[in-house]
C-alpha positions as YAML, in Angstrom:
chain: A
units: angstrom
residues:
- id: 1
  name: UNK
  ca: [30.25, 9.66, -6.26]
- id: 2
  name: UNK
  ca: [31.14, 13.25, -5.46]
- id: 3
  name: UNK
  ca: [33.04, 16.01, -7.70]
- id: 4
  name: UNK
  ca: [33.79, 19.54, -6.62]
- id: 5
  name: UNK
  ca: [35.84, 21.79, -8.94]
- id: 6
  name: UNK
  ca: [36.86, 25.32, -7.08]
- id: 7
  name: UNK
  ca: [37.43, 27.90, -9.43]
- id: 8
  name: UNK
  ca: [38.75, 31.26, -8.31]
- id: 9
  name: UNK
  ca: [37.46, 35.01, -10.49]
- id: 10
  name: UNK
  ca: [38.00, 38.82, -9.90]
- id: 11
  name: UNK
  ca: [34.10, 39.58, -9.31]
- id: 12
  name: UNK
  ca: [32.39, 39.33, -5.88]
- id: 13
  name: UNK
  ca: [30.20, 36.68, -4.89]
- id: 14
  name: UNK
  ca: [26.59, 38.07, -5.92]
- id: 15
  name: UNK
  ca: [27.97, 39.50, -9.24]
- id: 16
  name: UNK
  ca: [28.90, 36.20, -10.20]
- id: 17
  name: UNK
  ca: [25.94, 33.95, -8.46]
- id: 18
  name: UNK
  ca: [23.18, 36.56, -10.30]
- id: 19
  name: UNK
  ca: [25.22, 36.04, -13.48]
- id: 20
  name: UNK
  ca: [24.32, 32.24, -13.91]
- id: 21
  name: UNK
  ca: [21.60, 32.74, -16.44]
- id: 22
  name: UNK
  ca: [21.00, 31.36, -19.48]
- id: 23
  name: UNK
  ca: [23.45, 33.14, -21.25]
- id: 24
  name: UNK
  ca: [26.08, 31.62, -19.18]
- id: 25
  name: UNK
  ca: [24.41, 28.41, -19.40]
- id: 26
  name: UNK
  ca: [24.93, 28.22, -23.04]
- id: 27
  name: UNK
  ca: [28.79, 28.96, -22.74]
- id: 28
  name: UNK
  ca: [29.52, 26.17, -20.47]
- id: 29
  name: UNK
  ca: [27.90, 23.97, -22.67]
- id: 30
  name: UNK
  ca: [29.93, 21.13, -23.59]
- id: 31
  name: UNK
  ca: [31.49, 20.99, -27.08]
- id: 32
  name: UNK
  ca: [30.46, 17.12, -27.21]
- id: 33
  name: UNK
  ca: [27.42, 16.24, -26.86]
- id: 34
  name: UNK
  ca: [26.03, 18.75, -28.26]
- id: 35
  name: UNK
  ca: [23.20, 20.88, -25.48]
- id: 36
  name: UNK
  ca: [19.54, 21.51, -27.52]
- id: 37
  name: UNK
  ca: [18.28, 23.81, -24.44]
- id: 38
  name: UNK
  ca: [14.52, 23.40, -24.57]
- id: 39
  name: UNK
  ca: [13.57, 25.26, -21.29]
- id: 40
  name: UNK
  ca: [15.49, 27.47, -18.84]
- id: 41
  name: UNK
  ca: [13.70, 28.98, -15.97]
- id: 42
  name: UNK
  ca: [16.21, 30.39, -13.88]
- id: 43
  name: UNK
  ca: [17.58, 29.11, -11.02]
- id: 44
  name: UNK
  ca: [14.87, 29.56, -8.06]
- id: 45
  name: UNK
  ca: [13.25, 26.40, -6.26]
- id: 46
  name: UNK
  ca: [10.43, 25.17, -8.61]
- id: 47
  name: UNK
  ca: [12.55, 26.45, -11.77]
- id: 48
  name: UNK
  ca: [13.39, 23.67, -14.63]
- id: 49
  name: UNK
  ca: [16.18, 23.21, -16.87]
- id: 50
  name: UNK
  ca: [15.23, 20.92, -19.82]
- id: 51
  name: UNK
  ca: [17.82, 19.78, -22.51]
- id: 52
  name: UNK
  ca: [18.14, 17.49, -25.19]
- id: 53
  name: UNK
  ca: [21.69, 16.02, -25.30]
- id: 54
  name: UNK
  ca: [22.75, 14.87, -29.39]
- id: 55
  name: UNK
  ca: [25.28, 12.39, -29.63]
- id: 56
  name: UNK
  ca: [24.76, 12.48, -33.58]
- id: 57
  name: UNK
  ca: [23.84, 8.97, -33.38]
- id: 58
  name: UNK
  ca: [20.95, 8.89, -30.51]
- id: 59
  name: UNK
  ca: [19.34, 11.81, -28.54]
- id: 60
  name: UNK
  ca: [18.88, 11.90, -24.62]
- id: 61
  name: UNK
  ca: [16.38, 14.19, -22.53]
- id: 62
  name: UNK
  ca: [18.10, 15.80, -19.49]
- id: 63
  name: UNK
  ca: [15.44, 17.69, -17.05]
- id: 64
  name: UNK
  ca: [16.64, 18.91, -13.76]
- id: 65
  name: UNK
  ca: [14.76, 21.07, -10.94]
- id: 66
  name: UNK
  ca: [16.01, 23.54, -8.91]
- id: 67
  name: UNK
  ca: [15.57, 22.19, -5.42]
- id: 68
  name: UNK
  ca: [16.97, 24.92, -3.40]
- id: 69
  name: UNK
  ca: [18.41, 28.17, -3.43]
- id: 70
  name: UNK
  ca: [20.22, 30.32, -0.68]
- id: 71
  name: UNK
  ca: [21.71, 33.82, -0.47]
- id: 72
  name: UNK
  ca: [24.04, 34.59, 2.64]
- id: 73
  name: UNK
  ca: [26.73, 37.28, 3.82]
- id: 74
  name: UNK
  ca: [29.31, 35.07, 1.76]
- id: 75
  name: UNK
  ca: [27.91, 32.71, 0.08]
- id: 76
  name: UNK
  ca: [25.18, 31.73, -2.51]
- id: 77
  name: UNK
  ca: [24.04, 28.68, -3.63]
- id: 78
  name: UNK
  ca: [21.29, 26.64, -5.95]
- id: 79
  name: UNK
  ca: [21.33, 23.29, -6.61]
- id: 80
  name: UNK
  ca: [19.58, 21.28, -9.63]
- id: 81
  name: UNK
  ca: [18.72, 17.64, -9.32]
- id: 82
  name: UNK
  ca: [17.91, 15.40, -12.16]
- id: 83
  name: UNK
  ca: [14.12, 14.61, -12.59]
- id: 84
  name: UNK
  ca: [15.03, 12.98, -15.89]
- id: 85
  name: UNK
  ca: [18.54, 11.73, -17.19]
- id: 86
  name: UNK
  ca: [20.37, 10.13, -19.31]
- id: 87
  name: UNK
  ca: [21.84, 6.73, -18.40]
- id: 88
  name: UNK
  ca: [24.10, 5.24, -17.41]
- id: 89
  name: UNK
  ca: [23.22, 7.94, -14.67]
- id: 90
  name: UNK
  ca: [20.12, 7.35, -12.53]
- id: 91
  name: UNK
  ca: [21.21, 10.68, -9.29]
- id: 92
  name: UNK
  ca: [21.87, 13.73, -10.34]
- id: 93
  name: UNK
  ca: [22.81, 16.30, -7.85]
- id: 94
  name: UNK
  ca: [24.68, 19.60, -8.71]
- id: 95
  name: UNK
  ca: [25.33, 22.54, -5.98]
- id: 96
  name: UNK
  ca: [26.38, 25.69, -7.82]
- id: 97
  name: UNK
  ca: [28.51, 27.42, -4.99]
- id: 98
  name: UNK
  ca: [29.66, 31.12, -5.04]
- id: 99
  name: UNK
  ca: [31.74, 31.89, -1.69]
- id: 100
  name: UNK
  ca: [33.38, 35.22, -1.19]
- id: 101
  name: UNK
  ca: [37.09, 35.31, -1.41]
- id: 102
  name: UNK
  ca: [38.85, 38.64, -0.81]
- id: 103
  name: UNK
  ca: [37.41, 41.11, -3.14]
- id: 104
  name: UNK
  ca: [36.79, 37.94, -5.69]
- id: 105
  name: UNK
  ca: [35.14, 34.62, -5.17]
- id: 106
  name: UNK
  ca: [35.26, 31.01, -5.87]
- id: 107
  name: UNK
  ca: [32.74, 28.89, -7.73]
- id: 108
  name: UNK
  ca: [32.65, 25.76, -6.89]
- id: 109
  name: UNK
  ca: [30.68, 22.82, -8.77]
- id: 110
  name: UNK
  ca: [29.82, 20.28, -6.28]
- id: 111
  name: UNK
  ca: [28.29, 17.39, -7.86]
- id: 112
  name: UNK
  ca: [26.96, 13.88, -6.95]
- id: 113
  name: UNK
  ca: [26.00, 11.81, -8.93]
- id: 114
  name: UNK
  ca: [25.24, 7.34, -9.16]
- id: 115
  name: UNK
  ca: [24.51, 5.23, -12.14]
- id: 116
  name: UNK
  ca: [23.76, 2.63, -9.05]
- id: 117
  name: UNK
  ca: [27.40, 0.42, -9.94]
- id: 118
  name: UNK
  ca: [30.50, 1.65, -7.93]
- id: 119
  name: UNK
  ca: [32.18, 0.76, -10.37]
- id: 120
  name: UNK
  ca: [30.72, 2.73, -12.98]
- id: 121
  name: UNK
  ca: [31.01, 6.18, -11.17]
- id: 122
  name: UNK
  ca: [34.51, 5.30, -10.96]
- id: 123
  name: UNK
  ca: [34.68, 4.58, -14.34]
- id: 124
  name: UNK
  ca: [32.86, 7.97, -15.07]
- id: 125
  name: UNK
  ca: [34.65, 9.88, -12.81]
- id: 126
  name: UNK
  ca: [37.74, 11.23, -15.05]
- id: 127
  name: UNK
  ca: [34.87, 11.65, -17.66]
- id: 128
  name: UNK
  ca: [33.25, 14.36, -15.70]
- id: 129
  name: UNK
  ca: [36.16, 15.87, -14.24]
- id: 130
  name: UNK
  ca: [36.93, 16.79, -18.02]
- id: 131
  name: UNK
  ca: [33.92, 17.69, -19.09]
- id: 132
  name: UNK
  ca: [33.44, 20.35, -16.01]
- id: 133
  name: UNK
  ca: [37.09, 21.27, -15.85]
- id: 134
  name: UNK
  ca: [36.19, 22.59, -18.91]
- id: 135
  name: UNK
  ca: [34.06, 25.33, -17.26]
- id: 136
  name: UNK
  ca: [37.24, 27.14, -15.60]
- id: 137
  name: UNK
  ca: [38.25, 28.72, -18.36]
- id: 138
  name: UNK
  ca: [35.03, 30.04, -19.35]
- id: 139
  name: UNK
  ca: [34.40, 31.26, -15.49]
- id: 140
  name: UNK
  ca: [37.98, 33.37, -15.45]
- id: 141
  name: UNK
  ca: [36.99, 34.67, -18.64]
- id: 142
  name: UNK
  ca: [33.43, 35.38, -18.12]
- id: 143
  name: UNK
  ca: [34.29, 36.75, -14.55]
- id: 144
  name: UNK
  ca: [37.55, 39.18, -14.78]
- id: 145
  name: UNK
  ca: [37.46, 42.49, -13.30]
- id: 146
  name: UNK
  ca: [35.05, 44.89, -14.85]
...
């Protein structure tokens, strides 16, 4: 099943693709479950991203690698895929999109992702729409006119 959240800011395109680092990382973090980030690399092929995700009741490892990475006239791009997740999900794919937009840009989160039942990503859909909808705020905020 696919996802992809736009999100228009007031910084170009690099400014905001170089700024996905760890620090931003940790503010998108979900309130619920809680992120334990165990290893950030950066977001070149070959680089990992390693968390634990706590429910408070059970723990779940979360590894993705970053499989590609791309820097154009107007856009830039990585993408992390899931090496190790946490079910019910068994694909992870997530392409973090920066396009240049007027003197601004748009991010855009374009992820796909299977727990192997249609019905299931369906199910999960409205799930993950919340939980990354939740990132606009923080990108406006992190990403106004300096």
């Amino acid at each position: 099943m696919r996802l992809h959240l736009q999100t228009a800011v007031q910084q170009d395109y690099l400014s905001v693709f170089y700024a996905f680092d760890e620090q931003l990382f940790r503010k998108l973090a979900p309130p619920y479950p809680r992120l334990k980030l165990l290893r950030f690399d950066g977001s070149a092929p070959g680089d990992v991203v390693e968390v634990e995700l706590q429910t408070g009741i059970k723990s779940f490892r979360w590894t993705s690698l970053i499989t590609e990475r791309e820097i154009t006239n107007t856009t830039a791009w990585f993408v992390d895929e899931g090496q190790e997740v946490p079910p019910p999900l068994r694909k992870w794919r997530h392409k973090h999109l920066v396009t240049q937009h007027g003197s601004g840009a748009i991010i855009h989160d374009i992820i796909d992702y299977s727990t192997g039942y249609k019905a299931l990503d369906a199910m999960l859909y409205p799930l993950m729409l919340v939980a990354f909808g939740m990132r606009k705020p923080i990108y406006r905020e992190v990403f106004q006119q300096k």
